[in-house]
N, C-alpha and C positions, 0 to 999 in steps of 0.2 A: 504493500500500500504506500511507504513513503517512496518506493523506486518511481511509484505513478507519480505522486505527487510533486516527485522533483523534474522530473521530466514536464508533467506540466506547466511546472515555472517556471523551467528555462526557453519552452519553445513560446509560451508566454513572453518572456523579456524579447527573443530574437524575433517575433511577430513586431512587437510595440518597436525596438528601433531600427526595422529594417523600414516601415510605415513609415517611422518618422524620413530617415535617408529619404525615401523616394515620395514624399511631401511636402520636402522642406522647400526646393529650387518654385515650388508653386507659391507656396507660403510671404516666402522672399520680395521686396522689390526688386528690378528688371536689372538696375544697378548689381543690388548685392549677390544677387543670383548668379550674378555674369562670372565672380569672383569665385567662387564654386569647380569643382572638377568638370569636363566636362563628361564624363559617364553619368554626373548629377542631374545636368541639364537635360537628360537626350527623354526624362518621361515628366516632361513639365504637364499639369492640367491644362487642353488646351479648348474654350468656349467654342460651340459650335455657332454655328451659321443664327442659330431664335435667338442667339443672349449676343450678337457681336452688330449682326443685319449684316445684310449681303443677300445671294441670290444660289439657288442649286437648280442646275438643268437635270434631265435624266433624257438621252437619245438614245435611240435604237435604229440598227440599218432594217433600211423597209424593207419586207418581206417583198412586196407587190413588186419595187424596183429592182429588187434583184431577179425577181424571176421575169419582168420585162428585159430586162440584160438579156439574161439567159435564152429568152426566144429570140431577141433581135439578134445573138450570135447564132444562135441553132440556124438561125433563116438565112444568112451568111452562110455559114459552112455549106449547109443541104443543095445552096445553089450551087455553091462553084463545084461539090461534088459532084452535081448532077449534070452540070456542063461539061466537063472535064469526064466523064462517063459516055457522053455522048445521048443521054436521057433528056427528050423535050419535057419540059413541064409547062406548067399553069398553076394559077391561084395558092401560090406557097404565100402565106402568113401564118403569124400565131397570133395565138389570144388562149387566157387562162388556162395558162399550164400545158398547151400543147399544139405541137405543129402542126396545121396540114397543108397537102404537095398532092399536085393530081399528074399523073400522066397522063400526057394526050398521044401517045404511041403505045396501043398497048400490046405489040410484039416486043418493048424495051421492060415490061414489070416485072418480068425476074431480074433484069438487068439493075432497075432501080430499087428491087428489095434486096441483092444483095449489095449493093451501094450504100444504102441507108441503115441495114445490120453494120456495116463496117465501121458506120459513124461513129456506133455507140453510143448515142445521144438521149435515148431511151426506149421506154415500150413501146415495139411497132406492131399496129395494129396491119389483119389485112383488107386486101387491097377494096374496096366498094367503087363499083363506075371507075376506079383507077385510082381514087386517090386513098394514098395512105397518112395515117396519122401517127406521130409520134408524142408520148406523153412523156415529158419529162418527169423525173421519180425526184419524190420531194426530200428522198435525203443528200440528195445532188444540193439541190436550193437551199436544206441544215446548213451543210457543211459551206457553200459560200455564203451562207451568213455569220455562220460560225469565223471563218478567215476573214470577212471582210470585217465584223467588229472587231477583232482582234489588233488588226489593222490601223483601223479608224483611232485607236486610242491614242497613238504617238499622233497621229496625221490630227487630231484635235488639239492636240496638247500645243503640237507645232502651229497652229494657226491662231490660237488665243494666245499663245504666251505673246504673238506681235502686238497686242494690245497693251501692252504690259501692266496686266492686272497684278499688283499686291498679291500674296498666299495665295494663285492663283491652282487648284489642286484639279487636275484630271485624271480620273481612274476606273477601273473597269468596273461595273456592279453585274447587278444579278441577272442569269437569262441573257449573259450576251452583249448588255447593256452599257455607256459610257454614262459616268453620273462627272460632269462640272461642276463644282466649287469654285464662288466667286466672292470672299469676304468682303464687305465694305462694297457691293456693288447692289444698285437698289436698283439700275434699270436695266436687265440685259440685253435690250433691242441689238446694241449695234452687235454682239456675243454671236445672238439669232442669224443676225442678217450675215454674217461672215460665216455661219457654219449652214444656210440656207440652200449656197451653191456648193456643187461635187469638187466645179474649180478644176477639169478637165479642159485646159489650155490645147489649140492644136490651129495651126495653119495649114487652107486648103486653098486651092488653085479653083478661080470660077470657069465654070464650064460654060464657053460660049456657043456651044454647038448648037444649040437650039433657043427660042425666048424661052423666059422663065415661064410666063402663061402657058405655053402649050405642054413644058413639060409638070406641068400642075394638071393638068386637064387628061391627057395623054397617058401620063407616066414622065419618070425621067429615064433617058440613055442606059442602060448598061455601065455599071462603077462611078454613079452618080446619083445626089440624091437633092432635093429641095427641101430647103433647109429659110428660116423666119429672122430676121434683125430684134431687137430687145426693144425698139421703139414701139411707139401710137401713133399712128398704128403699123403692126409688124410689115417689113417689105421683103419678099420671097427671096430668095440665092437659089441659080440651081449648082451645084459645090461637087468639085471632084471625092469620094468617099477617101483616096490616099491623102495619109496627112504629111506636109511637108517639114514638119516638128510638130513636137508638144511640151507640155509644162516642165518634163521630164529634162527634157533639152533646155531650159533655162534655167540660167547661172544668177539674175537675179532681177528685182523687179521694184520700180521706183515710180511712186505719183509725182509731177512736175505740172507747171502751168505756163502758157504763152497765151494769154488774151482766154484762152478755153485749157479746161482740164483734162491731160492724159496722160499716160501710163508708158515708163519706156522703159525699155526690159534687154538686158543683152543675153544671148546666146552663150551655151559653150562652145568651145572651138572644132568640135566634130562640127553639131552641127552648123555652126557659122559657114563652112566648108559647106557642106551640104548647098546650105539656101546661096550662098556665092556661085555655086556652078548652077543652079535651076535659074536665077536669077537673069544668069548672062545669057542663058539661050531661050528664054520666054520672057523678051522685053515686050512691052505693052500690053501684056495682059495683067488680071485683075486677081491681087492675095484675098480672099477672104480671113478672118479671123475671128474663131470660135470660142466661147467659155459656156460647157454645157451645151453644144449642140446648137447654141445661138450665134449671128453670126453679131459681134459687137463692135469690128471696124472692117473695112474693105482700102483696099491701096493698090493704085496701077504701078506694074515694074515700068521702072523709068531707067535702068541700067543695074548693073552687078551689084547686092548688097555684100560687101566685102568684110564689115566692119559688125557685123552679127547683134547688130543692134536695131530694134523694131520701138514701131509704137501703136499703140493701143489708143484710140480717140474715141468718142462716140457720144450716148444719150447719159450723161453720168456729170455732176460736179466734182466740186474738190474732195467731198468725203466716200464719193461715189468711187472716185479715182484710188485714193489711199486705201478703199476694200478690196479693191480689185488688186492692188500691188504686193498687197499680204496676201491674197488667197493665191496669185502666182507664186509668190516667192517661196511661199509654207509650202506648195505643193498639190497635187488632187488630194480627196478623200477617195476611199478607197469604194464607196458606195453611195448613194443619195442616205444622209441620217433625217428619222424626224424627232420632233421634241415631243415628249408625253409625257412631262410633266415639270412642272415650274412652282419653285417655292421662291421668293422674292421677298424680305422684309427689312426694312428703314434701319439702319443705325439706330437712331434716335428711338425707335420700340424698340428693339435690339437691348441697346442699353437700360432703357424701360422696366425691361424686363430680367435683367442681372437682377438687379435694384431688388424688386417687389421678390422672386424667389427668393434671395439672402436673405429678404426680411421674412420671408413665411418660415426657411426653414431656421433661422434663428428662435423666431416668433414660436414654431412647434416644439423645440428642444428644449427651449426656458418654459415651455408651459407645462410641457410633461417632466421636464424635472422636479418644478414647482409640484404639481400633482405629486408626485414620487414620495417628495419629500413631506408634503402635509400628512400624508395617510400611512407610511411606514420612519419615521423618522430617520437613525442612522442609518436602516436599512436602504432606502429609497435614496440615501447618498450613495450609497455603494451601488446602488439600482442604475444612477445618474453617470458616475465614473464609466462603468462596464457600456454605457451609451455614448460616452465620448470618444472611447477607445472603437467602438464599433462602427462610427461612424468614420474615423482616423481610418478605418483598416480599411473600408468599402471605396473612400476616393483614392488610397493611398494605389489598391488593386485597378484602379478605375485607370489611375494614371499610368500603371504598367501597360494594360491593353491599350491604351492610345489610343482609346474612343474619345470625341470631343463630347465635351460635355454640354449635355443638351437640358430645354424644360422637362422633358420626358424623366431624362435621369437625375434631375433634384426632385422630381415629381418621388420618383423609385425613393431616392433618400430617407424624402420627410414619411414617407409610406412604413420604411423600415425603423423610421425613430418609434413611430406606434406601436408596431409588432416588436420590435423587439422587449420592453420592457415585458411581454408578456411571458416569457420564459420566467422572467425573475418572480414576476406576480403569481404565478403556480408554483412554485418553490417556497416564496416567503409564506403562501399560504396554507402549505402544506405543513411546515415547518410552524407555523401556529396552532393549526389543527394538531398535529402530535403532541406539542404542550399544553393542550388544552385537554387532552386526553392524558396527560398525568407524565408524559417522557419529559426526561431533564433537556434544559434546552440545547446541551452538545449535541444526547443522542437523536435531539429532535432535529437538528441540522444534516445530521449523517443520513436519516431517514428521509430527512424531504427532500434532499438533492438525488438520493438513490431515485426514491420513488416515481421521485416530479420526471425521471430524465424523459423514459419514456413516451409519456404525454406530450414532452416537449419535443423530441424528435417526431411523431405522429404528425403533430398540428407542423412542424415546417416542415413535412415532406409533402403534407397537401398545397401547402403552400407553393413547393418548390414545383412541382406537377403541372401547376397551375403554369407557371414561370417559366417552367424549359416548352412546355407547348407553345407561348406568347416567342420564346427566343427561338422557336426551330419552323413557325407558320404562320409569321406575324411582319410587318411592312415596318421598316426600317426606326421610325418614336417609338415602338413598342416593343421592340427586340432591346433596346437601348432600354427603356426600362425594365424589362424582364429582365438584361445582365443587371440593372443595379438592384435588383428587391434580391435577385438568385444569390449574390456578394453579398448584401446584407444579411439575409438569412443564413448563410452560412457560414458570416464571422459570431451570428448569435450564438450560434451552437457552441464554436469555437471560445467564444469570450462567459457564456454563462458557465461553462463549469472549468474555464482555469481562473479568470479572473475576476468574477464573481463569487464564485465559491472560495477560492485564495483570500480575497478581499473577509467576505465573514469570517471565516477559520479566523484569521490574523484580528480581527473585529472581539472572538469570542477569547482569543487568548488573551490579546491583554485587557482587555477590561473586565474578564472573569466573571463577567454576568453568569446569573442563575437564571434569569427570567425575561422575558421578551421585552426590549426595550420600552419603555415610555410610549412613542413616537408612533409607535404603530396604534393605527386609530380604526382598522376595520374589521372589530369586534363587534361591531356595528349593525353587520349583515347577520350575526350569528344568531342576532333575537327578533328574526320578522317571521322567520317561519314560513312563510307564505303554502297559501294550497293554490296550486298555478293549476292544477290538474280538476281542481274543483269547477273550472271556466272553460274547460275545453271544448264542450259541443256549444258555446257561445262564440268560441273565437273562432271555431271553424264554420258555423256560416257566417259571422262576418268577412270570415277569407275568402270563403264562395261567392260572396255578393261583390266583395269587389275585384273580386277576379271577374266576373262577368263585364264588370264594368271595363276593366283594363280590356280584357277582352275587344268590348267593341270598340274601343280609342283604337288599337291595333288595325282591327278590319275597315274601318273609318280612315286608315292611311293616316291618323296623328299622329303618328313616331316620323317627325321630321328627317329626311334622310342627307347625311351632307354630299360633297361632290365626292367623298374618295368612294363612293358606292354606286352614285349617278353622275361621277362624269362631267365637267364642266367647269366656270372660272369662278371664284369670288375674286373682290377687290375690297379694300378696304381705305377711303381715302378720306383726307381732311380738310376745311376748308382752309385757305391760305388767310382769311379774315374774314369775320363773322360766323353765323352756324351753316350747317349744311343743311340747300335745298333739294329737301327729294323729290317734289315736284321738277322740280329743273332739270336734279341729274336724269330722273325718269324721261321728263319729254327730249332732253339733249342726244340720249342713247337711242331713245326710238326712234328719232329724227333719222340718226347714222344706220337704222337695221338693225339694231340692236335690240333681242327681250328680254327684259328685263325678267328676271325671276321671283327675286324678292327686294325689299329695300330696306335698311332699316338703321335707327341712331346708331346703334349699338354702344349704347350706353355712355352718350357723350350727343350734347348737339351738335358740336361742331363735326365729329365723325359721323360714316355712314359705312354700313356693309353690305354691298352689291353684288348680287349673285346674279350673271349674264348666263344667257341660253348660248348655244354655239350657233355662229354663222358657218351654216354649208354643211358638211356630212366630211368625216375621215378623223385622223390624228389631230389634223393642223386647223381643227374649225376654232375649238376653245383660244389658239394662240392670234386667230384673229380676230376675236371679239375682243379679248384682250389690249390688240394693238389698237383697232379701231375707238375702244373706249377711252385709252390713253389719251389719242390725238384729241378725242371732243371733251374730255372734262380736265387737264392737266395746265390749262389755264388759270382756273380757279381752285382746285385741288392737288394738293398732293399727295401720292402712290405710296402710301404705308407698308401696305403689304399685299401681295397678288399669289393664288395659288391656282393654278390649274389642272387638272388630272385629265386625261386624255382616254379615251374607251380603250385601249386594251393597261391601262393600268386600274382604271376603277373596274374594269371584268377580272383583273387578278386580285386585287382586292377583295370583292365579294368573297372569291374563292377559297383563297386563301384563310379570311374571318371564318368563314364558314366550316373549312374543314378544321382550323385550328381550334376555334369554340367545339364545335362534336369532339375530337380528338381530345379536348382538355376535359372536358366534362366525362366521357368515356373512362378516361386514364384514374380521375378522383375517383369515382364510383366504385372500378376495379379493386382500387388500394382499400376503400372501405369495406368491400367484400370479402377483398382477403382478411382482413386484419378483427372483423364482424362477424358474428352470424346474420343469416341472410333479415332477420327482421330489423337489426341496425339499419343495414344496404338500403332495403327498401325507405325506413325514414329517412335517412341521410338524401335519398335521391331524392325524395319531395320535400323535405327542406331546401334542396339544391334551386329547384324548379320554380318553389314557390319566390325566393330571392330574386331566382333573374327575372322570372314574369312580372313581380312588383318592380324592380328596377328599370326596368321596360316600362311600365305604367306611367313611373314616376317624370322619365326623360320624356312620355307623349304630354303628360299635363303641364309639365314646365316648358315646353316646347323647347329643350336640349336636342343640338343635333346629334344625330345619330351618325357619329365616324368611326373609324378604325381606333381611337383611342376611347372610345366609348365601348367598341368590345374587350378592349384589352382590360376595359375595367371591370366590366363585364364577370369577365376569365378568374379577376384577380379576386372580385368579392366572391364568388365560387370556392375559389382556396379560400377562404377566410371566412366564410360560413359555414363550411368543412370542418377546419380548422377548429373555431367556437363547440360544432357541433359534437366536435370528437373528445372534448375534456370531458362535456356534459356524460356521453353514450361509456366512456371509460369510470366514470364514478356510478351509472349506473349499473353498469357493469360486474362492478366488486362489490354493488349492495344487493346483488343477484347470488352471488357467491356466500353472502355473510348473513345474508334473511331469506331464506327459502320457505317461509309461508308466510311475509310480510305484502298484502293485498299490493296491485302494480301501482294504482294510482300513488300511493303514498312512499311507498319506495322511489317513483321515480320523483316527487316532491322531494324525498329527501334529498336525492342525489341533487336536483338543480339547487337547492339552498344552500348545499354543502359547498356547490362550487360557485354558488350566486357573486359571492364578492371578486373572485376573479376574474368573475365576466362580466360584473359591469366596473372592476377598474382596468381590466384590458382593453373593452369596448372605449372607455371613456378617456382612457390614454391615443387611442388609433383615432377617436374620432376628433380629439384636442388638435391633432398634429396635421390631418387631413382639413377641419375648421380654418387652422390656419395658413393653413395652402389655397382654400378656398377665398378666405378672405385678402389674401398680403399675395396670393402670385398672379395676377393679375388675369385680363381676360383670355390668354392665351392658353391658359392652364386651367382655368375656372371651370370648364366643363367636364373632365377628367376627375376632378377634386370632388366636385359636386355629384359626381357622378357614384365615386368612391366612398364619401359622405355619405349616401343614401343608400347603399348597397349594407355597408359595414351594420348601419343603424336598423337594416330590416333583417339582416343575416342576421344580428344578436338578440331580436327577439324570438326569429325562426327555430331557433336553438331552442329557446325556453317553449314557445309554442306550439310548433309545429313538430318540431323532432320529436320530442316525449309523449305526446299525445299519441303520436302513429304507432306506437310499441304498443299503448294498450288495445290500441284501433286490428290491431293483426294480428291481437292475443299471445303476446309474450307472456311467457306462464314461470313463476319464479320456479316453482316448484319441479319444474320439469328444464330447468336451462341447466345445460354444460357447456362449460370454457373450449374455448375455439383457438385455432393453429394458435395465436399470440398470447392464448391464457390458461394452459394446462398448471392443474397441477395445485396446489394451495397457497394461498396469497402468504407470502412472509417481508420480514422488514426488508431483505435484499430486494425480492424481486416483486413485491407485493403493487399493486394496481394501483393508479395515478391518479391524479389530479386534481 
């Protein structure tokens, strides 16, 4: 026992100063920090994008453009195969995933089926009236999506860093995905507009062999195609298909001005060579010059360009100019990208929002210590400490992972300042109950910590459950806080019983108390008695009735849904002086095409939060209502914050919520089956049910939106009704063991009164800390909090109401229960039943 005990106090000490090492360089001014090793410096805490402002893209190469690629080359190759074969054909085009090619000779269709096998290109169908089809196989079009993001990520990276954005961060995310990070950047139009074009440079030779009309009308020549200029309105080219360079072949690319703005770019010396000898024997005719298929200047050869330097003129000003000299210079992308989703928020809320978190989670620490300390006196100190250290360890590990720290993850923090006192609160209470049943107060310390452990691993494993489902199916603010509740929760474990339990031992030795401090005040609970079980068929059809009710709020579509489910932009902007008119913004936007969705102060007259419908159908509708709302109100308002979700992130979204709620909810129930007999299971489940259906209720009447952080809250009060539910079902549990013809109703009265006072100073510690995240972290976080508030405060009566009720309801019979996988055997001080 003392080999344990020393060993827990050493890995104690090297937890506490290895925390501190890797906390300190945060801790530090920028100065003193500097001064520091740099191994110090390299895991500083570093704010993420809600608490600094700035802007995050997320693109993705389009599925639809790559496999138009892919047919415009299939349709290439097939031809010149088929020429080159001696095979006449007809009517080769693609569309939607597949070629078709007719032959008009049909003594050539073996000729041209085995021609078209040779390709390789894909499944060939056979031949109908002559024409055959070929469907290209969609893991051809994976895999060039798969390379060409890969790709895309440096070819990003290279084209905004010419912007020279500050912490400018590009990196690969999920699904294939490039996510931009732009700190300090609140508008990213020009980002957009530079990552809009592929930026596929190429010079061609105009083909004068025919007018442009007729080969519009006609067709064009053989190795020729007709091709549109970027003005208003477009004017045709019919353009040789050989290109006479491309972007590839230029060494570098510079905007310049002489009376008009253009672009002039020199060659390398290959190809300078190249265009010098075409140059000199096709004097007087016409270069075209392409970005993306359009032609953006035209130039007659007037003799040998020797000197491999061009220029670029056209429909474009000076900033027009300076895009186009970075999208040459950077290079092509490797694929057409679109944007599918945009977070964008102000410095100014940014900072905002530091501000009012520090202050909640200050706000929550000093209030549950305060608590702590009124109701268990020395004890609730030591309660206090093992909270300060717990919270040390949670950012110290935070800082290791090199996640920025977001509202999500001080949201996780203050969450865990509530929960975690609760380990201490079933110990100290257990450790009273044993003194009050006649043990001297040592042995009553040895006995509560043994006893209590178990209950306290039980209740954070449902917890944790909860947590790795949110971290393994969950969208990026809520994986972020699932690692910081999953951190917290596991330095409780870790800190309640070395240095918590270290802390009293060293408490009982030198002050050699006999008898429970003073200071503990919640003896309080021991004389109500309560008969909870005497109100049950009262309280459940009050549940019934307004479950009906919640009910039709449900079917009635009151559960407001936000955009990460449906799809589309909010904005949230201020006026530049006086209040905001929402009449105005209303008629200004519909003026421009714009519908308006909703409108609303949002809690402030001079702000308003405007949810737009999409203009058009695809990816890129949300980013033009977006743009188009900018241009008509950013005269009189300023852009706070703008978010977008684009249809295939709010369809993975759903999904995602959806399989991860089932999957989290499945995985709690399991672990209560194992660890229960099945009548536990069964109430556990409908206490489960009954939480999130009222929590549901609660976000339709309050007209909270329903987002991705609203499931995760969801998820999280589920552990934590669980959690609650399992100290209660563990003390009834052992009074099933200890009164085998004690009537149910009264027995399970006992058990809730028994543990009455640690669940409502657990409850009222988790809902202190969540209050004031509610209150002090501002509106960005306020729905989450509220959300968790409301959950925490229906789960804790669930426990008393709805779980114990349903044991009598399914006829739990004392007299006939035996102890299940996790309670054989007879209760003793080692290993005797919890909580």
């Amino acid at each position: 026992m003392q080999q344990s005990a020393r060993w827990k106090t050493v890995s104690f000490w090297l937890v506490l100063v290895a925390s501190l090492v890797v906390i300190l360089p945060s801790l530090l001014p920028a100065r003193m920090a500097a001064g520091l090793p740099e191994w110090m410096g390299e895991h500083r805490l570093v704010p993420g994008l809600d608490l600094t402002g700035g802007s995050r893209l997320v693109l993705e190469v389009s599925r639809a453009d790559m496999t138009e690629e892919r047919l415009r080359a299939g349709v290439g190759t097939i031809g010149n195969a088929l020429r080159a074969a001696g095979v006449p054909y007809s009517d080769l085009n693609g569309s939607e995933g597949a070629i078709d090619v007719t032959v008009t000779v049909p003594e050539r269709i073996d000729a041209a089926r085995q021609t078209l096998t040779g390709l390789d290109l894909g499944a060939l169908s056979e031949p109908e009236n002559g024409q055959f089809r070929i469907v290209l196989p969609s893991e051809a079009i994976d895999e060039a999506v798969g390379a060409a993001s890969l790709g895309a990520v440096d070819a990003v990276r290279r084209r905004v860093e010419s912007l020279d954005i500050p912490s400018l961060l590009v990196s690969r995310g999920e699904r294939d995905r490039i996510v931009v990070s732009m700190p300090g950047l609140t508008d990213p139009q020009r980002v957009k507009d530079m990552l809009a074009q592929v930026g596929r440079l190429s010079a061609r030779l105009v083909d004068d062999s025919m007018p442009v009309n007729t080969a519009i009308e006609d067709g064009p020549p053989e190795g020729s195609e007709v091709l549109y200029s970027t003005g208003e309105p477009p004017v045709g080219y019919l353009v040789k298909r050989d290109d006479l360079f491309t972007a590839v072949d230029v060494a570098s690319a510079q905007p310049a001005a002489n009376g008009e703005a253009f672009v002039e770019f020199v060659l390398k010396a290959e190809a300078a060579e190249r265009l010098a000898a075409f140059t000199r024997e096709n004097s007087g005719r016409t270069i075209a010059v392409l970005l993306d298929d359009q032609v953006i200047s035209t130039s007659q050869i007037q003799g040998a360009i020797v000197d491999g330097v061009g220029r670029l003129s056209g429909d474009f000003d000076a900033e027009g100019a300076a895009n186009i000299a970075r999208i040459v210079a950077s290079g092509p992308l490797p694929a057409p990208l679109t944007i599918i989703e945009e977070r964008s928020i102000e410095p100014a809320l940014g900072t905002t929002s530091v501000g009012t978190v520090l202050l909640a989670l200050a706000a929550a620490v000093a209030a549950v210590v305060a608590f702590m300390t009124i109701f268990y006196g020395v004890l609730g100190v030591i309660a206090s400490l093992s909270l300060f250290f717990n919270v040390l360890v949670t950012f110290a590990v935070l800082a290791l992972v090199g996640a920025p720290i977001s509202l999500s993850m001080i949201a996780g923090v203050v969450l865990t300042v509530g929960v975690t006192v609760d380990a201490s609160v079933l110990i100290f209470e257990r450790i009273r109950e044993e003194v009050r049943n006649g043990r001297s107060l040592a042995d009553a310390v040895a006995i509560g910590f043994g006893r209590a452990r178990r209950t306290v691993v039980d209740a954070s494993v449902t917890m944790l459950i909860a947590v790795t489902v949110l971290l393994l199916l969950s969208a990026a603010p809520v994986r972020a806080f699932a690692l910081t509740v999953a951190i917290g929760l596991l330095a409780t474990l870790f800190t309640t019983f070395t240095l918590t339990r270290g802390l009293v031992r060293a408490w009982l030795g030198r002050s050699h108390a006999t008898h429970l401090p003073k200071g503990v005040r919640t003896g309080v609970f021991d004389r109500l008695n309560l008969r909870f079980m005497a109100v049950r068929n009262v309280v459940f059809l009050a549940t019934a009735a307004l479950s009906l009710v919640i009910a039709g709020l449900l079917v009635l579509g009151e559960l407001r849904l936000g955009i990460d489910f449906t799809g589309g932009a909010a904005v949230e902007i201020q006026a530049k002086s006086g209040n905001a008119d929402l009449f105005d913004i209303s008629a200004r936007l519909a003026d421009a095409g714009i519908d308006v969705q909703s409108i609303d102060t949002h809690g402030n007259d001079r702000r308003a939060l405007v949810r737009l419908s999409s203009m058009g159908e695809g990816e890129n509708a949300e980013q033009t209502s977006v743009l188009v709302a900018r241009g008509e109100l950013e005269d009189a308002y300023d852009f706070r914050r703008v978010e977008v979700v684009g249809p295939a992130i709010s369809g993975e979204l759903i999904d995602t919520a959806t399989i991860g709620f089932v999957a989290g909810l499945l995985a709690l129930v399991a672990y209560i089956w194992i660890r229960f007999e099945w009548h536990f299971a069964i109430g556990a489940i409908i206490a489960l049910a009954h939480d999130v259906f009222f929590t549901l209720g609660f976000l339709a009447i309050a007209n909270i939106e329903f987002n991705v952080s609203a499931v995760a809250a969801l998820l999280t009060v589920a552990g934590y009704s669980l959690n609650d539910t399992m100290v209660v079902y563990h003390r009834i549990r052992e009074n099933l063991r200890h009164f085998k013809h004690m009537p149910l109703p009264i027995l399970i009265d006992d058990a809730i009164n028994r543990t009455l006072s640690r669940t409502v100073l657990t409850s009222a510690t988790t809902l202190i800390a969540l209050a004031a995240l509610a209150i002090f972290g501002g509106e960005a976080i306020r729905t989450f909090a509220l959300t968790l508030l409301f959950g925490v405060a229906i789960g804790t009566l669930s426990s008393i109401y709805i779980a114990g009720p349903v044991l009598i309801l399914f006829r739990l019979r004392p007299e006939h229960y035996r102890p299940g996988k996790s309670g054989k055997g007879p209760v003793t001080e080692a290993t005797g039943a919890n909580g």
